[in-house]
Short mmCIF file of the C-alpha atoms (twelve columns), coordinates in Angstrom:
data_MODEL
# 
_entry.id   MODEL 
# 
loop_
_atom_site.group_PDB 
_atom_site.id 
_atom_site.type_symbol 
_atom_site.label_atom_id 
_atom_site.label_alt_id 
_atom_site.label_comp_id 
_atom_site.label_asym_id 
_atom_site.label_seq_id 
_atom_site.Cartn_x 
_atom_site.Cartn_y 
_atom_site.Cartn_z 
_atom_site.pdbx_PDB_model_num 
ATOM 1   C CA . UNK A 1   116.576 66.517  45.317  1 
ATOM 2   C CA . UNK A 2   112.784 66.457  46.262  1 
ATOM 3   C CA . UNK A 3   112.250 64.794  49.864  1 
ATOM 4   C CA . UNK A 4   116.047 64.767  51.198  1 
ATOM 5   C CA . UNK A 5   116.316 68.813  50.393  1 
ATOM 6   C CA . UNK A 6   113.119 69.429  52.634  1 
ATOM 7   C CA . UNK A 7   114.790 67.130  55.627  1 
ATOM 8   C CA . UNK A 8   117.995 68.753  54.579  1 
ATOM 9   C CA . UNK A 9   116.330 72.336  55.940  1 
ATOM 10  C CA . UNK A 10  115.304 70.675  59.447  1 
ATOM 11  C CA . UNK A 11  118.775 69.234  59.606  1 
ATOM 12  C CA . UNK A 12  120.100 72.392  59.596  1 
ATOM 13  C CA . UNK A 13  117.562 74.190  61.847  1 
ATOM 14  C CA . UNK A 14  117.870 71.339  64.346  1 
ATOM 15  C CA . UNK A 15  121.774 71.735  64.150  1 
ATOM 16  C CA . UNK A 16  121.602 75.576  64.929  1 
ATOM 17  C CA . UNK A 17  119.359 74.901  67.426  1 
ATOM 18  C CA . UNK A 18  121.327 72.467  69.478  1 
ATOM 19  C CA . UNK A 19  124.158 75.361  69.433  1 
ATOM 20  C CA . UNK A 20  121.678 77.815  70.550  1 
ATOM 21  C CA . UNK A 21  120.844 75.923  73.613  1 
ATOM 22  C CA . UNK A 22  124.136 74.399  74.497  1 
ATOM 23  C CA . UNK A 23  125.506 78.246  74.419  1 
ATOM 24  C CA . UNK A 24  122.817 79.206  76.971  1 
ATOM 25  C CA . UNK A 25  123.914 75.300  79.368  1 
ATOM 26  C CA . UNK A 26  127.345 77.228  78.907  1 
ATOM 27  C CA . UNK A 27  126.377 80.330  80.259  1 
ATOM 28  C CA . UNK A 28  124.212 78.829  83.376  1 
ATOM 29  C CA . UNK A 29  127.276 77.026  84.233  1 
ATOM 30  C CA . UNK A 30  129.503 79.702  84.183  1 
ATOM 31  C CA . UNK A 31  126.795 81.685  86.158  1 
ATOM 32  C CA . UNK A 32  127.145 79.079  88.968  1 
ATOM 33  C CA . UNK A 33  130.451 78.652  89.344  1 
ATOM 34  C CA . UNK A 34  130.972 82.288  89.439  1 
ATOM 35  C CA . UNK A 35  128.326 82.575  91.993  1 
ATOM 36  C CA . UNK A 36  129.554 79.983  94.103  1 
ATOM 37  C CA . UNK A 37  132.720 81.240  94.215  1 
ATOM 38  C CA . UNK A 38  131.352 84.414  95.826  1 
ATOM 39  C CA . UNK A 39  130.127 82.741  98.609  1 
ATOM 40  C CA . UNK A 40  132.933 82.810  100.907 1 
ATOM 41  C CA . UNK A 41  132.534 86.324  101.473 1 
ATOM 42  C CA . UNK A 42  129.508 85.685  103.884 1 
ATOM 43  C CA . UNK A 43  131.154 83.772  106.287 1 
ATOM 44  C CA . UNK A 44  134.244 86.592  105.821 1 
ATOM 45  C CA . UNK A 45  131.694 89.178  106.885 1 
ATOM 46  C CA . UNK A 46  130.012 86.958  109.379 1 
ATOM 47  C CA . UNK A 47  133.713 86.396  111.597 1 
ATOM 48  C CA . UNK A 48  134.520 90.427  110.881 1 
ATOM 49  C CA . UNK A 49  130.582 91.266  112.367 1 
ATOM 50  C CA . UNK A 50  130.405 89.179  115.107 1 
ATOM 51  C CA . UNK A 51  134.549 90.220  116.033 1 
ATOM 52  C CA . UNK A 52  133.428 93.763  115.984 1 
ATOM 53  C CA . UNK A 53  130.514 93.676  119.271 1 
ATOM 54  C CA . UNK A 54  133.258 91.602  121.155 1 
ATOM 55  C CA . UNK A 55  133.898 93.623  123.835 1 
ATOM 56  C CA . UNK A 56  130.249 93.554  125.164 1 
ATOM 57  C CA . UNK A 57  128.328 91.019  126.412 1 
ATOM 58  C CA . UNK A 58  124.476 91.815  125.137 1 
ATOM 59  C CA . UNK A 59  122.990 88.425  125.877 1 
ATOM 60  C CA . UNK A 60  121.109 90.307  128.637 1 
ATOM 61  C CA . UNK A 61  119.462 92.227  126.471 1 
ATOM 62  C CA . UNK A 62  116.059 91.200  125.636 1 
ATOM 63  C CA . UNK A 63  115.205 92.650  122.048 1 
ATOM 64  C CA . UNK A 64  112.205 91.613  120.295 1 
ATOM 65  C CA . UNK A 65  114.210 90.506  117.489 1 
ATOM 66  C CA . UNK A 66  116.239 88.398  118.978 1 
ATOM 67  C CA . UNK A 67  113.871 86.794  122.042 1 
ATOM 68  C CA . UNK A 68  110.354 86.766  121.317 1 
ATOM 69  C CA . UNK A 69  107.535 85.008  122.893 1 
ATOM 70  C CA . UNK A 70  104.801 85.489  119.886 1 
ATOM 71  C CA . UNK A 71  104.099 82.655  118.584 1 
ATOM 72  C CA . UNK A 72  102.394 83.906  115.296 1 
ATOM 73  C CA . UNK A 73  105.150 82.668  112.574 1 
ATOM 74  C CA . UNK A 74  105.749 84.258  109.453 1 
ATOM 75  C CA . UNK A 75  107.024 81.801  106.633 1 
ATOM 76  C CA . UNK A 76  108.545 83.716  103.900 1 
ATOM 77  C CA . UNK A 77  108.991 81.435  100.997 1 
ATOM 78  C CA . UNK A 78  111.327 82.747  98.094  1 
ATOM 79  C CA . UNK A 79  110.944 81.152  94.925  1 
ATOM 80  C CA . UNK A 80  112.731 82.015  91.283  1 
ATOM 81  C CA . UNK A 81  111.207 84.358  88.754  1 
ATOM 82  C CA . UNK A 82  113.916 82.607  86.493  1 
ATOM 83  C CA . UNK A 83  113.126 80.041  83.672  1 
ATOM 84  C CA . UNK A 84  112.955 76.494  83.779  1 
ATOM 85  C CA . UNK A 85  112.886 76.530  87.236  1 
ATOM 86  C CA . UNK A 86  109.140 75.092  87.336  1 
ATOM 87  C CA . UNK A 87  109.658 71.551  88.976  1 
ATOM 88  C CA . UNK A 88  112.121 73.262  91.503  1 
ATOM 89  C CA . UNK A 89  109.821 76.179  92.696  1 
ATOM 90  C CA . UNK A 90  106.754 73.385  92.875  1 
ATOM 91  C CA . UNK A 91  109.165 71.390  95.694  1 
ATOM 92  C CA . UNK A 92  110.130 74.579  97.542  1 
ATOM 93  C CA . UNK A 93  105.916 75.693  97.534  1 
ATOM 94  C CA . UNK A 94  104.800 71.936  98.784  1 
ATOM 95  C CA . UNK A 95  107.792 72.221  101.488 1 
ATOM 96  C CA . UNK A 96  106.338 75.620  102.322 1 
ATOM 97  C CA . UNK A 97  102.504 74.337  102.819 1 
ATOM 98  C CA . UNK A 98  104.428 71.113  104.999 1 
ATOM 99  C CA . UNK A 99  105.944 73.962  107.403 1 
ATOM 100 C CA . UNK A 100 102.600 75.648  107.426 1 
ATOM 101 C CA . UNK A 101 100.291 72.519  108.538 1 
ATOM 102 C CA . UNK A 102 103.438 72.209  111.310 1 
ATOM 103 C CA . UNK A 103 102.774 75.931  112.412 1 
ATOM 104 C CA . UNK A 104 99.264  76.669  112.888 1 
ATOM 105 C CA . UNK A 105 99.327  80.364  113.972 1 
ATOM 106 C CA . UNK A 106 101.385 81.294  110.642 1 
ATOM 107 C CA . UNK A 107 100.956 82.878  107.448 1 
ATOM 108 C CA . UNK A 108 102.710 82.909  104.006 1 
ATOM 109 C CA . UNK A 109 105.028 85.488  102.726 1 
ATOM 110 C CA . UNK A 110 105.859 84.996  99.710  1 
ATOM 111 C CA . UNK A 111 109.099 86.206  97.361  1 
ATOM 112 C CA . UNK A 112 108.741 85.574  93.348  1 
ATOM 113 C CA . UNK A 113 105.439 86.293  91.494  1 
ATOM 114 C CA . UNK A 114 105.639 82.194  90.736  1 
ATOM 115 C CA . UNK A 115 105.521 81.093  94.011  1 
ATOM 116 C CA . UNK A 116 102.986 83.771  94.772  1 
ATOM 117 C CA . UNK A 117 100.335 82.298  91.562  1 
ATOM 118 C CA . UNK A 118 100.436 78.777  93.323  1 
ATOM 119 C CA . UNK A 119 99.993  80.099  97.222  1 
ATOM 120 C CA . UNK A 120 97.546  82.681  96.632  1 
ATOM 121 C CA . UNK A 121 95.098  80.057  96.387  1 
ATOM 122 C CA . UNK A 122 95.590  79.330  99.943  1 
ATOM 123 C CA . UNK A 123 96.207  83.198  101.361 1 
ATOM 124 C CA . UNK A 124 94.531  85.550  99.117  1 
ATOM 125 C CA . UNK A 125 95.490  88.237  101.193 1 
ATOM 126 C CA . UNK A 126 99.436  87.373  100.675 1 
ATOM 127 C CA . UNK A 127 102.141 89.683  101.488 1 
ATOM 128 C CA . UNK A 128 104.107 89.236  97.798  1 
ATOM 129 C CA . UNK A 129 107.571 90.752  96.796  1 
ATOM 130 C CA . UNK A 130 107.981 90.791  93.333  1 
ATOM 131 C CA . UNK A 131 110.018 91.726  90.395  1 
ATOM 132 C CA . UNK A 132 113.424 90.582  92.212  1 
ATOM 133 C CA . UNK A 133 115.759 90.658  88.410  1 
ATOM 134 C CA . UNK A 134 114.194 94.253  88.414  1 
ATOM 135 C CA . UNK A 135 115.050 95.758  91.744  1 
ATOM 136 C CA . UNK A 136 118.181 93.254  92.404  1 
ATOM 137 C CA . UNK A 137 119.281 91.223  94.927  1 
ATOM 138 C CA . UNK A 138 120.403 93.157  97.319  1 
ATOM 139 C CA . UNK A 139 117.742 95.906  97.148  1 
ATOM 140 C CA . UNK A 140 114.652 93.127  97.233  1 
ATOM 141 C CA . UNK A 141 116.498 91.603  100.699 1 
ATOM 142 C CA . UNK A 142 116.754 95.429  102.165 1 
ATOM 143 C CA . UNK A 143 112.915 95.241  101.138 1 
ATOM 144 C CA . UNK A 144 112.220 92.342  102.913 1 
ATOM 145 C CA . UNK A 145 114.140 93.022  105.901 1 
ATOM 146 C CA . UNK A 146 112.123 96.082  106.333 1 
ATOM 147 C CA . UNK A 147 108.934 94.593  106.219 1 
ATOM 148 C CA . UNK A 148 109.820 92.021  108.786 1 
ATOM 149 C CA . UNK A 149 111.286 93.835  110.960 1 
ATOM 150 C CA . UNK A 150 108.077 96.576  111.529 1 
ATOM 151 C CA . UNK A 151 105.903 93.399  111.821 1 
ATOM 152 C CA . UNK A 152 108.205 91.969  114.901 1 
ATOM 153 C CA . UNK A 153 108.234 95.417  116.318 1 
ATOM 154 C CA . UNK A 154 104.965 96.084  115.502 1 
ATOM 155 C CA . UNK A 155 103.889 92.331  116.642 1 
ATOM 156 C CA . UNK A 156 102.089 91.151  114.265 1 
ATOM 157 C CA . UNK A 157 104.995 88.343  114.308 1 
ATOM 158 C CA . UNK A 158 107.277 86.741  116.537 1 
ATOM 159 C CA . UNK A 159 109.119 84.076  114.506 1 
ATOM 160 C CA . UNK A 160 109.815 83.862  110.747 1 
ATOM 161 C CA . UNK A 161 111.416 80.908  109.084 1 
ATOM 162 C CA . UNK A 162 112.369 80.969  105.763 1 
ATOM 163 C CA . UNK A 163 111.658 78.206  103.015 1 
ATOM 164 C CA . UNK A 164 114.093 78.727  99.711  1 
ATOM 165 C CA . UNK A 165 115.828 76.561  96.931  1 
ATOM 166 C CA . UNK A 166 119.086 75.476  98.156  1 
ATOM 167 C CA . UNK A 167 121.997 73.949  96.152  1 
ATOM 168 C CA . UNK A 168 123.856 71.164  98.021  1 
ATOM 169 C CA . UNK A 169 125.942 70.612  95.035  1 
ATOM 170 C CA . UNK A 170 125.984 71.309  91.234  1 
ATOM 171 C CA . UNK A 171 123.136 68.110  90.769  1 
ATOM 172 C CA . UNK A 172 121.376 68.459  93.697  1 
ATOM 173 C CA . UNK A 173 119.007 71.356  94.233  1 
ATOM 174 C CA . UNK A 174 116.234 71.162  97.225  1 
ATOM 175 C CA . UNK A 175 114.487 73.231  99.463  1 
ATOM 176 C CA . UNK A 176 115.443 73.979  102.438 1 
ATOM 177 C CA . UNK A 177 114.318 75.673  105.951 1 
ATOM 178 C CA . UNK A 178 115.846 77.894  108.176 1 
ATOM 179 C CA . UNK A 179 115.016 79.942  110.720 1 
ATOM 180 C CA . UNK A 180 115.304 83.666  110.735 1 
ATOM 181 C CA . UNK A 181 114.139 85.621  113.585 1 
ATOM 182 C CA . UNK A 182 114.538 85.552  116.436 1 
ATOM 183 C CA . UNK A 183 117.936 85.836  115.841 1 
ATOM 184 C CA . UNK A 184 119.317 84.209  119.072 1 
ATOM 185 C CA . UNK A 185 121.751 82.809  117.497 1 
ATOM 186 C CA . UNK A 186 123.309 86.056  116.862 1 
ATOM 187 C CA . UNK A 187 124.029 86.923  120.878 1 
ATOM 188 C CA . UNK A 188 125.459 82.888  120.977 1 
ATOM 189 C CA . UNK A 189 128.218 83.526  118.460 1 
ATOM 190 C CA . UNK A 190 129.152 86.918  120.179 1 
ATOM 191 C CA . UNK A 191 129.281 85.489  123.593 1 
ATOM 192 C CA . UNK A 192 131.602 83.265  122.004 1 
ATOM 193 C CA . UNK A 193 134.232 86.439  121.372 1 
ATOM 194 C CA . UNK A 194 133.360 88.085  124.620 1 
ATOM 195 C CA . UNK A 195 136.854 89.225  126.245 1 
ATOM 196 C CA . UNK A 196 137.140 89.863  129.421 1 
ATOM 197 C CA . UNK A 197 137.730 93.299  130.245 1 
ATOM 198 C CA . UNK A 198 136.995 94.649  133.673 1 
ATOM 199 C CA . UNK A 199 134.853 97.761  132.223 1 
ATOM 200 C CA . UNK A 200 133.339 99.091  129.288 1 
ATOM 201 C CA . UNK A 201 132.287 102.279 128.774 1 
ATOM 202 C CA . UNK A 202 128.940 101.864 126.160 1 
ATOM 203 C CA . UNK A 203 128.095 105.153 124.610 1 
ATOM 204 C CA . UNK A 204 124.358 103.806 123.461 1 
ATOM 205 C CA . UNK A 205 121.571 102.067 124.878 1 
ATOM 206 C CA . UNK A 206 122.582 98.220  124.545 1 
ATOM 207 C CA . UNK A 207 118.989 98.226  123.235 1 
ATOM 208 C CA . UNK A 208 119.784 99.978  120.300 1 
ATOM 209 C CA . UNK A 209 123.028 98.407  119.602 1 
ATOM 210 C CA . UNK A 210 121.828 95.268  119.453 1 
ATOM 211 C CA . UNK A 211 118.744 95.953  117.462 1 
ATOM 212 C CA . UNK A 212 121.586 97.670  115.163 1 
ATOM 213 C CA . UNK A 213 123.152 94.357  115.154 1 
ATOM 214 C CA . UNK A 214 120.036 92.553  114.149 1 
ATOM 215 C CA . UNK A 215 118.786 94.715  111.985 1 
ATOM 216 C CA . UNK A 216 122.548 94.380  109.679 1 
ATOM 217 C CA . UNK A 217 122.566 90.607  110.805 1 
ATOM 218 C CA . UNK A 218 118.858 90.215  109.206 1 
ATOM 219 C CA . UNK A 219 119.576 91.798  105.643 1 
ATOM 220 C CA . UNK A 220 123.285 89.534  105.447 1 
ATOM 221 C CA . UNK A 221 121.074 86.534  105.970 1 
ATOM 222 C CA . UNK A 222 118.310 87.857  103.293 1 
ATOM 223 C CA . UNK A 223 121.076 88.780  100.939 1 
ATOM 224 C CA . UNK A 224 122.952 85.421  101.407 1 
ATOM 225 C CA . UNK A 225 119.735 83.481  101.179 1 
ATOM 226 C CA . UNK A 226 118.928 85.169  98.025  1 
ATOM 227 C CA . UNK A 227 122.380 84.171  97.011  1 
ATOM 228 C CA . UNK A 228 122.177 80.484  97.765  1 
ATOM 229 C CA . UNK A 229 118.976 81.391  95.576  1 
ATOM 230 C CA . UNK A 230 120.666 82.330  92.507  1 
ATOM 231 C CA . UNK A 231 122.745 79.390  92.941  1 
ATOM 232 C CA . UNK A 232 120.028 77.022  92.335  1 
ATOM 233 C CA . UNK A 233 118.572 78.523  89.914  1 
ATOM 234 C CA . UNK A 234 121.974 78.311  87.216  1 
ATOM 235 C CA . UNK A 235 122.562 74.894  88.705  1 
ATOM 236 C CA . UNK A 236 118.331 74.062  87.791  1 
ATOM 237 C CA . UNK A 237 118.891 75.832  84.669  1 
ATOM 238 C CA . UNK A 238 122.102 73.955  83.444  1 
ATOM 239 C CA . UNK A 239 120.211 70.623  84.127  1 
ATOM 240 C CA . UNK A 240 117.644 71.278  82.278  1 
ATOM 241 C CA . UNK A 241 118.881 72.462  79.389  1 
ATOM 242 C CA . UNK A 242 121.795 69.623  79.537  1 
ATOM 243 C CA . UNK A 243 119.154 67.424  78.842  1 
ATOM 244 C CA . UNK A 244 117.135 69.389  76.464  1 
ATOM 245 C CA . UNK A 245 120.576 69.327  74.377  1 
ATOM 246 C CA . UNK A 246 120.820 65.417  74.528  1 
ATOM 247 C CA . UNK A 247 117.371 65.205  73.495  1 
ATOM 248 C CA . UNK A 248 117.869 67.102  70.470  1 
ATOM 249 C CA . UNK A 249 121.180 65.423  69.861  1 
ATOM 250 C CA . UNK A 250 119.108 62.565  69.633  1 
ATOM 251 C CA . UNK A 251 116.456 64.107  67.236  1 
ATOM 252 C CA . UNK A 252 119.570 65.599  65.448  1 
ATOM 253 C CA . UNK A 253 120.790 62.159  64.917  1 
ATOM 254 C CA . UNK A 254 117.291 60.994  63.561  1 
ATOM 255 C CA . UNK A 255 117.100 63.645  60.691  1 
ATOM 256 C CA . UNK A 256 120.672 63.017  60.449  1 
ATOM 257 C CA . UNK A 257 120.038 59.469  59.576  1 
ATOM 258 C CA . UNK A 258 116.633 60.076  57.857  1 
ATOM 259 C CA . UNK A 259 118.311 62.309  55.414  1 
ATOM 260 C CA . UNK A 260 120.871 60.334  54.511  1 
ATOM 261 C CA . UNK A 261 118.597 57.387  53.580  1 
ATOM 262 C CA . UNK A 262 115.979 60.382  51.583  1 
ATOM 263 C CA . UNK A 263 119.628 61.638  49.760  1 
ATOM 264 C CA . UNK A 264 120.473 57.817  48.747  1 
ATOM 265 C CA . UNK A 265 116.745 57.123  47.667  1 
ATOM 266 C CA . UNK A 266 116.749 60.514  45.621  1 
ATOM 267 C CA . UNK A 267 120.012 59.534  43.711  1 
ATOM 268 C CA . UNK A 268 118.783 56.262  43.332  1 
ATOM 269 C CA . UNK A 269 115.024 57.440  41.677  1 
ATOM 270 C CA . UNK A 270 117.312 60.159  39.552  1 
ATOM 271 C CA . UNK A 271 119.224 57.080  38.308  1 
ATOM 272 C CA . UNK A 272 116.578 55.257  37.555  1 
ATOM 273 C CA . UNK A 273 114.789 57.768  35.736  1 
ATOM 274 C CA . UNK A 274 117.981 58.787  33.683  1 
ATOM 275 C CA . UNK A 275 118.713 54.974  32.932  1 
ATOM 276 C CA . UNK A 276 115.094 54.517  31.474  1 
ATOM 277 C CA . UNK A 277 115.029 58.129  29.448  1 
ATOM 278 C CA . UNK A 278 118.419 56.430  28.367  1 
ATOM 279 C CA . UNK A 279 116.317 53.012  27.160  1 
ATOM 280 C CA . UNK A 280 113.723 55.057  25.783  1 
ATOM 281 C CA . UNK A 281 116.253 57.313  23.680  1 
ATOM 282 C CA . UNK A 282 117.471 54.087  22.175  1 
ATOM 283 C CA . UNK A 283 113.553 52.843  21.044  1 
# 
């Protein structure tokens, strides 16, 4: 049928199209749920961590990873590796140059090859982690809690906040800051279980217990923060491709329409040209 078979063939690819990328919305939004629902088990660990140093009372203890007075300020800035997460990395990277201009003595650490290709222009010299989907989640924040914990001990750092994508809900993804070290906060939540027992008989250096407890604290928080990570990055994904579907639902809807009016103007020429073969049979 000449000009509505040709629009017939982008009908079709259009159609399978729109199923391709609604399967992958499907699977982003499975990925998030999922992952959110996993997220209770932080805070489960967190109660069970801080419940197990209750008997002691540490917040004597002066441990360079949890009080530190250098002021150089390591601002470790994790962005995705994942697709269509372009807009959502490009927030997290300007929030990360804000925190920057407010900390003068700091430098960039950076976690995602992406964020590292926009803030290498600033730091050439860089600390980047990359390849996270490759080494996984878990093993990237052991990574990273190993490097920042020999350059506190080592002090070439004394504070380190931590810029990342963060998912308040399923539509609303922005980046957020939080500080990681020192980890004060730590000995404040486990003065909070101290009991009161009369003596204690500590078989280790309350040194190295607590920098135990930091040092498991630390890669929890990496881990977690990688988490809330992941998180954004179905929720980012899902959005985008929800409206890359209605866009091509739209465009479906075109050819849709376009070919109907090339079928009808087909039929009607092949009419036409059979009624006047008809006239001329007749002559």
């Amino acid at each position: 049928m000449g000009k509505a078979s040709k629009i017939k063939n982008d009908l079709i690819d259009v159609t399978e199209l729109v199923e391709i990328v609604q399967v992958l919305k499907d699977v982003a939004d499975t990925k998030f749920h999922e992952l959110a629902n996993r997220k209770d088990r932080f805070a489960r660990f967190g109660e069970s961590f801080v419940e197990f140093f209750r008997m002691i009372s540490l917040s004597q203890v002066r441990h360079p990873l949890v009080s530190n007075d250098n002021p150089k300020t390591g601002i470790l800035t994790i962005t995705s590796e994942a697709a269509f997460m372009g807009d959502l990395n490009a927030k997290v990277v300007r929030h990360a140059l804000k925190e920057k201009d407010r900390y003068p003595d700091s430098v960039l650490i950076t976690v995602g090859y992406k964020g590292a290709e926009k803030l290498e222009t600033i730091q050439p010299d860089m600390k980047v982690f990359r390849n996270i989907e490759e080494s996984g989640l878990y093993e990237m924040s052991i990574i990273i809690k190993d490097y920042l914990i020999d350059e506190v001990i080592n002090d070439r750092l004394g504070h380190v906040l931590v810029v990342y994508p963060w998912s308040k809900n399923f539509n609303l993804q922005k980046p957020r800051t939080v500080r990681l070290l020192p980890c004060d906060e730590l000995l404040v939540k486990q003065a909070e279980f101290v009991d009161t027992i009369e003596s204690v008989i500590e078989e280790s250096d309350p040194l190295d217990i607590i920098g135990y407890l930091a040092n498991m604290w630390l890669v929890c928080r990496i881990y977690e923060i990688m988490h809330d990570t992941s998180i954004s990055e179905a929720a980012a994904q899902s959005q985008q491709l929800e409206a890359s579907v209605q866009r091509m639902k739209k465009d479906r809807t075109k050819v849709a329409t376009t070919f109907r009016k090339a079928r009808k103007s087909d039929i009607d020429k092949s009419m036409r040209e059979v009624f006047t073969a008809r006239m001329m049979t007749k002559r």
